[in-house]
N, C-alpha and C positions, 0 to 999 in steps of 0.2 A: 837895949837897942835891938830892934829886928832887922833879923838878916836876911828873911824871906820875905822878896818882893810881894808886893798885893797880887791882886786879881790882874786887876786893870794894867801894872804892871806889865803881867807874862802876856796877856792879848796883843797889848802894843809891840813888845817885842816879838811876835808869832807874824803879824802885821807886816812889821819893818821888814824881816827875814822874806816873807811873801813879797814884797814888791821888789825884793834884792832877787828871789830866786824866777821869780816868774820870768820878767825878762831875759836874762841868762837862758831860761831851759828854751824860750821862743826863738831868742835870734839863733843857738849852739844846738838845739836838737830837732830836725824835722820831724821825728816821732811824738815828742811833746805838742808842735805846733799843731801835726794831725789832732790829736784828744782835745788838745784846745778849744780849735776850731768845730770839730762835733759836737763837743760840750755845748760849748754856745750856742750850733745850731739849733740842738735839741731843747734847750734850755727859752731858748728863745722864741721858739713854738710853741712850750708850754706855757710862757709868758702872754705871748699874744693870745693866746687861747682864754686862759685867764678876762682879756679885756675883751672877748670877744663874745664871750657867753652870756652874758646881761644883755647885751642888745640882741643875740639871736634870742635871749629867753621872750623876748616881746613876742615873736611872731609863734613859739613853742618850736616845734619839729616841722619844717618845710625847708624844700628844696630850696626855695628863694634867699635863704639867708646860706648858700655855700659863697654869693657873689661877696658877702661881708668876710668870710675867713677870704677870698681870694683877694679883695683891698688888701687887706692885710699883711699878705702873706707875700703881695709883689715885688717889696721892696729888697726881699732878702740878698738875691740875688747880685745886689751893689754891694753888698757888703761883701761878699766873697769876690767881688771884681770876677763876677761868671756873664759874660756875654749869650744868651740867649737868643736865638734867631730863627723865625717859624714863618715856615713855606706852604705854600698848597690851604690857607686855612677858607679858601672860598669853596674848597672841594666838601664841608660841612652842609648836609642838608637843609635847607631854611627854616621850615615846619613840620616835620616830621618827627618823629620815635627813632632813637640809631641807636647801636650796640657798639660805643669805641674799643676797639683791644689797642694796647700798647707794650710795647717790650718796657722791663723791668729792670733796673740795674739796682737802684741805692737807693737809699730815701732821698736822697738828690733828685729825686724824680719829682719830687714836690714843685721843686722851681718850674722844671718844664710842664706839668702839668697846670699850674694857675697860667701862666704866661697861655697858655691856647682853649684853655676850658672853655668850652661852648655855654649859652643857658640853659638853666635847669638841667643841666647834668652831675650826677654825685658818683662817686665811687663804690665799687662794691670792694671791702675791704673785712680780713679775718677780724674774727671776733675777739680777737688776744685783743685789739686796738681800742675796745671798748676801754678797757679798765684800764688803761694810761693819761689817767690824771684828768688833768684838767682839758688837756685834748682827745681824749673820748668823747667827752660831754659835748664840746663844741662842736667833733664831729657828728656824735647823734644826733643835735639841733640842726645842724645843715642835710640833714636825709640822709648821711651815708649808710647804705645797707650791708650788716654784717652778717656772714654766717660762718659758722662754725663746718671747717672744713677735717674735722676730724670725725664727724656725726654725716656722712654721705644720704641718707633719707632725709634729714632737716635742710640740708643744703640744698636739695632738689627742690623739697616744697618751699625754699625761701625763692628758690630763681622761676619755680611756677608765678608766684606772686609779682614776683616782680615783670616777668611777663606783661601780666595783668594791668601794674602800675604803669607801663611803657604806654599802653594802647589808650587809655580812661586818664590820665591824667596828662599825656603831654612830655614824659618825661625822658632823657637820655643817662644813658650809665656808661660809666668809665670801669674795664677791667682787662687787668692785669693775668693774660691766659698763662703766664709762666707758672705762677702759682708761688714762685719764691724769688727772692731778691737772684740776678748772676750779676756774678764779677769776672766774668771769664772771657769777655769783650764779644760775646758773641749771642747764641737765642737756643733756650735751653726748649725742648718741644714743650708746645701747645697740648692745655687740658680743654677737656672741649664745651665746660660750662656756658662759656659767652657764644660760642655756635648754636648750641641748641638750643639758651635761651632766643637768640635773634630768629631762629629757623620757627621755632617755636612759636614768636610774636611775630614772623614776619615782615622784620622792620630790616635795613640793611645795614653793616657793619663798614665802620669807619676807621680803618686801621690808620695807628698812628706812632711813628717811627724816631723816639732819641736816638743820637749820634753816643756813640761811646765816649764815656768819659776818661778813659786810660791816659789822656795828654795832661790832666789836671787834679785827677783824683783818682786813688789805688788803696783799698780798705789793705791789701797782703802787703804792700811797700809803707804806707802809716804817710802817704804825703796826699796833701791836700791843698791846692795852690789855685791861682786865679786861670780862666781860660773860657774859650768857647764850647756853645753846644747847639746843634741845629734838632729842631723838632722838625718834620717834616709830616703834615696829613695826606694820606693818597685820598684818590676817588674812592667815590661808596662803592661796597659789594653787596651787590644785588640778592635776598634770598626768595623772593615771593615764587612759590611753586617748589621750594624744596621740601624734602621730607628729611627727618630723622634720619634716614640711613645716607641721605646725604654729606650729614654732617662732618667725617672726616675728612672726607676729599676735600672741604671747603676750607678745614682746620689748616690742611697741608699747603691748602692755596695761596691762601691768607698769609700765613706764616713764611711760605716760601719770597713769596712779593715785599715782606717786610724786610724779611733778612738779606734779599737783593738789595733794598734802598738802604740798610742801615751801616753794610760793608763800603757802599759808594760815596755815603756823606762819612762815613768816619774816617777813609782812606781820602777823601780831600779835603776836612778840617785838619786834620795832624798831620799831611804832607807837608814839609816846610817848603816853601820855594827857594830854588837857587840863588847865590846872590850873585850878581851882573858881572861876568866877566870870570864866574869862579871854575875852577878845572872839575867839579866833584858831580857838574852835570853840563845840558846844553845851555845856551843862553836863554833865556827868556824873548830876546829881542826880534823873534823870527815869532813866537804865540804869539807876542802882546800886537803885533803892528800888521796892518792889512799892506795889500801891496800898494793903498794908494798913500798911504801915510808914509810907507817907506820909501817913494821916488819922491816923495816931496820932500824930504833928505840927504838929496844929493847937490852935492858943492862939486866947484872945479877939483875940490882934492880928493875928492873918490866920487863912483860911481857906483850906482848900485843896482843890478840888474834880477828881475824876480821872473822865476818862471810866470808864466800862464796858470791861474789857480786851476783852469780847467783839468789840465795836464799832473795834477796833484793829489794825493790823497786828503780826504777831508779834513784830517786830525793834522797837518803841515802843512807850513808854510817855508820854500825854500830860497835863498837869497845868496847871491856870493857878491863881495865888494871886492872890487877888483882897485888897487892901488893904481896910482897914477907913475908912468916912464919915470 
């Protein structure tokens, strides 16, 4: 008689064990549920990548097939139950060459960037990103331009080029002037590749601003949960008539005006509001209501008397109810 189970066997039980433990480590550990959920996301994109490179392979390498990775790629976002919400996207030039920058946080930035991509715009993206599988390739079929940022003379003449490609072919580019992922909820300085290339091509930059993810996702705490994020596009900045030595003040400009709008929408997505009637702040019910809304609320049992808004500061609304003898 044998005592030693088969093959097939020990896999079934390997199996069993897996659907007993997986559960358990999701609902009992949010460090597990973090790696989880990364896993998947990453997994997931090489997945799609996979079905997505047969059909860019029809057209070869063109800008035109990044609109097929971003089909794609929209849906993710439901799955993590991440609300996405994007402002200002009429501030995008119509027909023109632009140079987008945007701040950097995680690859989570993937959502917010398909959600507002313009046409025929591709990423400039390090060259490590080449050789990740199967989303390399897809990326290279969709135009993304990589260079090698450890090689400072090939990265010039790749963003000379690309210059070139802006102006003769129609094209816009998406980069990332941080240079590297921050998690630090805030804008790590500007490298000034995407300045002098737009200064260079004299096309205008189209800065564009994610809301921090800190309320829903924190790579140092290992949690990853469902939540909001606002993308915000401002207006074009203008470079025609600059030079090269302008390019810092521009870098500083730029970046200043992003990190304005990116502390303003992240400090009113993660604000919670007070709840009605609670001691831990003021009511709500003096923001939410105009003063004609609030005399159209008075009964014999209270009255309700509103200053003159004239007489007010812009940001208040002030109200006393006066009880009835």
């Amino acid at each position: 008689m044998e005592l030693w189970p088969g093959a097939w066997t020990v896999l079934l039980l390997l199996f069993l064990l897996l659907l007993f433990l997986l559960p358990t480590l999701w609902f009992c550990s949010p460090s597990a549920k973090y790696f989880f959920k990364m896993a998947f996301y990453n997994g997931w994109i090489l997945f799609l990548a996979v079905l997505a490179i047969p059909v860019c392979a029809v057209r070869g390498r063109n800008v035109e097939n990044m609109k097929i990775l971003r089909l794609m790629l929209l849906h993710i976002k439901y799955l993590y139950g991440i609300r996405v919400e994007v402002r200002g996207a009429h501030h995008f030039p119509p027909s023109q060459p632009y140079v987008v920058v945007s701040n950097h946080q995680s690859s989570l930035d993937l959502l917010g960037m398909m959600e507002v991509l313009p046409g025929r715009c591709v990423p400039i993206a390090k060259r490590e990103l080449l050789w990740a599988g199967s989303a390399g390739l897809a990326c290279w079929l969709a135009g993304v331009i990589f260079i090698d940022r450890k090689r400072t003379g090939d990265a010039i003449s790749v963003m000379s080029e690309v210059a070139q490609t802006l102006l003769t072919q129609d094209v816009r580019v998406w980069v990332f002037p941080e240079g590297t992922r921050n998690h630090n909820g805030s804008m790590l300085p500007f490298k000034r590749g995407a300045f002098h290339l737009a200064v260079q091509a004299q096309v205008p930059i189209v800065p564009i601003v994610m809301s921090s993810y800190q309320d829903f996702y924190c790579k140092k705490e290992r949690r990853f949960t469902s939540g909001r994020c606002q993308v915000r596009v401002l207006p074009p900045v203008p470079t025609e008539g600059l030079a090269p030595d302008d390019v810092p003040a521009l870098a500083d400009r730029v970046r200043h005006s992003m990190l304005t709008i990116f502390r303003e929408i992240s400090t009113f997505l993660h604000t919670p509001a007070s709840p009605v009637g609670s001691e831990a702040g003021p009511s709500p019910l003096p923001r939410l209501l105009s003063p004609h809304s609030v005399s159209s609320l008075e009964s014999p049992a209270s009255k309700v008397n509103v200053s003159a808004p004239s007489q007010l500061p812009s940001w208040t609304l002030l109200a006393s109810v006066q009880s009835p003898p």
